[in-house]
C-alpha positions as CSV (number, residue, x, y, z in Angstrom):
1,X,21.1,9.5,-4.8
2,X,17.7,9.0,-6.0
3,X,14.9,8.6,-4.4
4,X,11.2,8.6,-6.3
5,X,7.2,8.0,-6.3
6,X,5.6,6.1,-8.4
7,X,1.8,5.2,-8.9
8,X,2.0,1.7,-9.4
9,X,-1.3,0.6,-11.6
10,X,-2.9,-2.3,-10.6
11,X,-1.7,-5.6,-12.4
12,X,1.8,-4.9,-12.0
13,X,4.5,-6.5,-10.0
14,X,6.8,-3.8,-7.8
15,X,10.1,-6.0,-9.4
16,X,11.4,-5.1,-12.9
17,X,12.0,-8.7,-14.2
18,X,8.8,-10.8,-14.8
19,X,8.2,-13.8,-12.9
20,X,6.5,-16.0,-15.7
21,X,2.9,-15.0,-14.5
22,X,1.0,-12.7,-17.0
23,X,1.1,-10.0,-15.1
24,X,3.4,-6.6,-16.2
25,X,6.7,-5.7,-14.5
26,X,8.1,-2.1,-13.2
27,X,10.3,-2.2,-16.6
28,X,7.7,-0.4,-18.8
29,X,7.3,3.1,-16.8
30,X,10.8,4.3,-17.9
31,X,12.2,4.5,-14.3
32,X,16.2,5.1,-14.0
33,X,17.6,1.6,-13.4
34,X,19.8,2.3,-10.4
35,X,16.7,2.2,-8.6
36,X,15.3,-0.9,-6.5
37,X,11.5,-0.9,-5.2
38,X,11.4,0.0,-1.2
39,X,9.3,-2.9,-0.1
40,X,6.1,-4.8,-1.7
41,X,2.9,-3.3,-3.0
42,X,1.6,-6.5,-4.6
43,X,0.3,-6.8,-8.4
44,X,-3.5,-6.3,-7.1
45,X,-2.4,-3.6,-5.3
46,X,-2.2,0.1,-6.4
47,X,-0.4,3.1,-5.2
48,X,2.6,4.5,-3.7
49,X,5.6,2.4,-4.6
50,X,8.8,3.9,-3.2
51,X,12.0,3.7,-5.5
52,X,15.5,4.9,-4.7
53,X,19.2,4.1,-5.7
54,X,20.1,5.2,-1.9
55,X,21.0,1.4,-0.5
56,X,20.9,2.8,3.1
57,X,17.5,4.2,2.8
58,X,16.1,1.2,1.6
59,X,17.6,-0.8,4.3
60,X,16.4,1.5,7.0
61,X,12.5,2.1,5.4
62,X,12.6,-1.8,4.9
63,X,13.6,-2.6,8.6
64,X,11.0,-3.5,11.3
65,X,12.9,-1.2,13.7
66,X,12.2,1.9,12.1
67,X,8.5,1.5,12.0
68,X,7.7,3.4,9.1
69,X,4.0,4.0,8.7
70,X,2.3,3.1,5.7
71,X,-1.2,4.6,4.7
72,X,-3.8,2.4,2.7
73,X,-7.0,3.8,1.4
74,X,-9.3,0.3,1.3
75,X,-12.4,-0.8,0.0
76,X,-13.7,-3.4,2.0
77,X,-16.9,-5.8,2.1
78,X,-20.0,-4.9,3.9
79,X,-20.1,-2.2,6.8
80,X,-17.5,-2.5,9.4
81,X,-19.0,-2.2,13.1
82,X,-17.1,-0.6,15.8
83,X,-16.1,-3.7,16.6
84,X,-14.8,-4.7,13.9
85,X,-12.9,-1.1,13.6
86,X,-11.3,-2.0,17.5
87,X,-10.3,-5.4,16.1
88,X,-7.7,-3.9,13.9
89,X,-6.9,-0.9,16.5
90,X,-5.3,-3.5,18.4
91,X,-4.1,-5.9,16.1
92,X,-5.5,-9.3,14.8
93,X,-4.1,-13.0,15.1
94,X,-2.0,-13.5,11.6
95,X,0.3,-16.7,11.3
96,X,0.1,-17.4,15.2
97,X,0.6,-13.9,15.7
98,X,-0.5,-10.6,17.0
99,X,-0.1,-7.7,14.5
100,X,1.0,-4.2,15.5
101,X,-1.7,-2.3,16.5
102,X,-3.4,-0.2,13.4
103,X,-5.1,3.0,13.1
104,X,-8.4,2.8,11.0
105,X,-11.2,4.8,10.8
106,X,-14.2,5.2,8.1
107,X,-13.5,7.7,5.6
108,X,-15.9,9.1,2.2
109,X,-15.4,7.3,-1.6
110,X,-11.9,8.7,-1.9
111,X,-11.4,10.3,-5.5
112,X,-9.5,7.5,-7.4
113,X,-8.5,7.1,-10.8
114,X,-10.4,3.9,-12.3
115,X,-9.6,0.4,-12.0
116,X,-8.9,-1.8,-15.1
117,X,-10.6,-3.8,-14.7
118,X,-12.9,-2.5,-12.4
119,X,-13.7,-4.1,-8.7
120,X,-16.8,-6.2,-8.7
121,X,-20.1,-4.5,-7.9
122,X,-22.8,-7.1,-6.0
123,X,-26.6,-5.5,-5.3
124,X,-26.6,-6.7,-2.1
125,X,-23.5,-6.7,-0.4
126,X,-22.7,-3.0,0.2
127,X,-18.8,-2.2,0.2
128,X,-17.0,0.7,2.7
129,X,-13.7,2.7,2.3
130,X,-11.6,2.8,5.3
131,X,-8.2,4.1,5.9
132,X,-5.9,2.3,7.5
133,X,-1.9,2.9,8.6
134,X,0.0,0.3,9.9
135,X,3.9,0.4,10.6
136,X,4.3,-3.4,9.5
137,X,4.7,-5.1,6.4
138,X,4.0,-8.8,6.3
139,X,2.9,-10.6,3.3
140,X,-0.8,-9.5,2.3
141,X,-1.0,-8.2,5.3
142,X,-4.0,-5.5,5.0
143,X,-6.3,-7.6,3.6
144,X,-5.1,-10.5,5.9
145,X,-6.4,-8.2,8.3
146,X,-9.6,-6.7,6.8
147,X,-10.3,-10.5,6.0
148,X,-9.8,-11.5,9.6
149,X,-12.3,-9.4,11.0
150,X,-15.0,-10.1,8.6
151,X,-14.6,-7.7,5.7
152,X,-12.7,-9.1,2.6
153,X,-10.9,-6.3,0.7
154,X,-12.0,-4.9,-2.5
155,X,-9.7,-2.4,-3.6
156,X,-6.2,-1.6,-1.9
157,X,-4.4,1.9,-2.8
158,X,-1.3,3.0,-0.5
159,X,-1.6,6.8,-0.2
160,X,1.2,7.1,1.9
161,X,4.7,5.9,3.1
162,X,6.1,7.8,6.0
163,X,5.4,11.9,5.0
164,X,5.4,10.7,1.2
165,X,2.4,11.0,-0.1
166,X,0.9,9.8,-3.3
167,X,-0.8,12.8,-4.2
168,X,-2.2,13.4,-7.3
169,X,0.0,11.1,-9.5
170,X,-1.6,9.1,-12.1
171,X,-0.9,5.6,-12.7
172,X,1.8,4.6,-14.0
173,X,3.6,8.3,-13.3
174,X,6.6,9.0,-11.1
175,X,8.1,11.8,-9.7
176,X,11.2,12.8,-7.7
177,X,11.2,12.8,-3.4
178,X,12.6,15.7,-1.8
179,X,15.0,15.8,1.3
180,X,12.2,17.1,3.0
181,X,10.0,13.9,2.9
182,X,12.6,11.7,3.8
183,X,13.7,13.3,6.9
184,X,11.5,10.8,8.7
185,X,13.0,7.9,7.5
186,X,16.6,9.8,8.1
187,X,16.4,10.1,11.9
């Protein structure tokens, strides 16, 4: 079984066939194709996209039971106040309903690679990275969230799924996951 990371670039759907839109499909990175994409990471996203050929392990990362934790590194509008910060601790109203409670805090401009093309800079409206893990995955649901509690996102990069980290692969590169990694998603 096979199991890897891959950086997904922005403008590029986590599926392998194209949908119609314009944007570019999973098929051009050279990935084995007994894999299937573990979850979403949406076209405007960027990041950690988990692959594997191991049906079992993409039916246990994918179930709500199992509560694996996904890290996003986020760019966001405007400075978030404490409030705003608390808000997503302990969830915000999404489709009628309460989301699982988040953990977020303020971090530095993470080193990233850059954006093509690149996130929209405005004089007057300063932006903020935060970092934020949730154990959920609903449609959108990060910048739902950010959006809901005042600060639209700018840039969304998952960093992490579980121990998996995204390290220092560049876009569009993949690599294998160890045993090791998994063993969260195996108990």
């Amino acid at each position: 079984m096979t199991t890897l990371a891959l950086h997904k670039p922005y403008g590029v759907l986590a599926r392998f066939t194209p949908d119609g839109s314009a944007w570019r499909t999973l098929a051009e990175f050279g990935l084995p194709s007994d894999v299937w994409p573990i979850g979403r990471l949406d076209a405007d996203s960027e990041g950690l996209l988990l692959l594997s050929s191991d049906k079992s392990l993409v039916d246990r990362l994918l179930s709500p039971r199992h509560k694996a934790s996904k890290t996003y590194w986020v760019q966001i509008e405007r400075i978030p106040d404490d409030d705003a910060l608390g808000a997503l601790r302990a969830g915000v109203i999404l489709d009628a309903q309460r989301t699982l409670p988040a953990r977020v805090k303020r971090i530095e401009e993470p080193v990233l690679p850059a954006r093509d093309p690149p996130v929209r800079f405005r004089k007057t409206v300063a932006d903020c990275w935060i970092e934020l893990q949730i154990v959920e995955g609903k449609n959108r649901q990060v910048r739902r969230m950010t959006a809901a509690v005042g600060h639209p996102t700018l840039r969304l990069v998952r960093v992490a799924v579980g121990a998996v980290a995204l390290g220092d692969l560049a876009p569009g590169a993949f690599r294998t996951v160890s045993d090791d990694e998994l063993a969260f998603a195996r108990s």
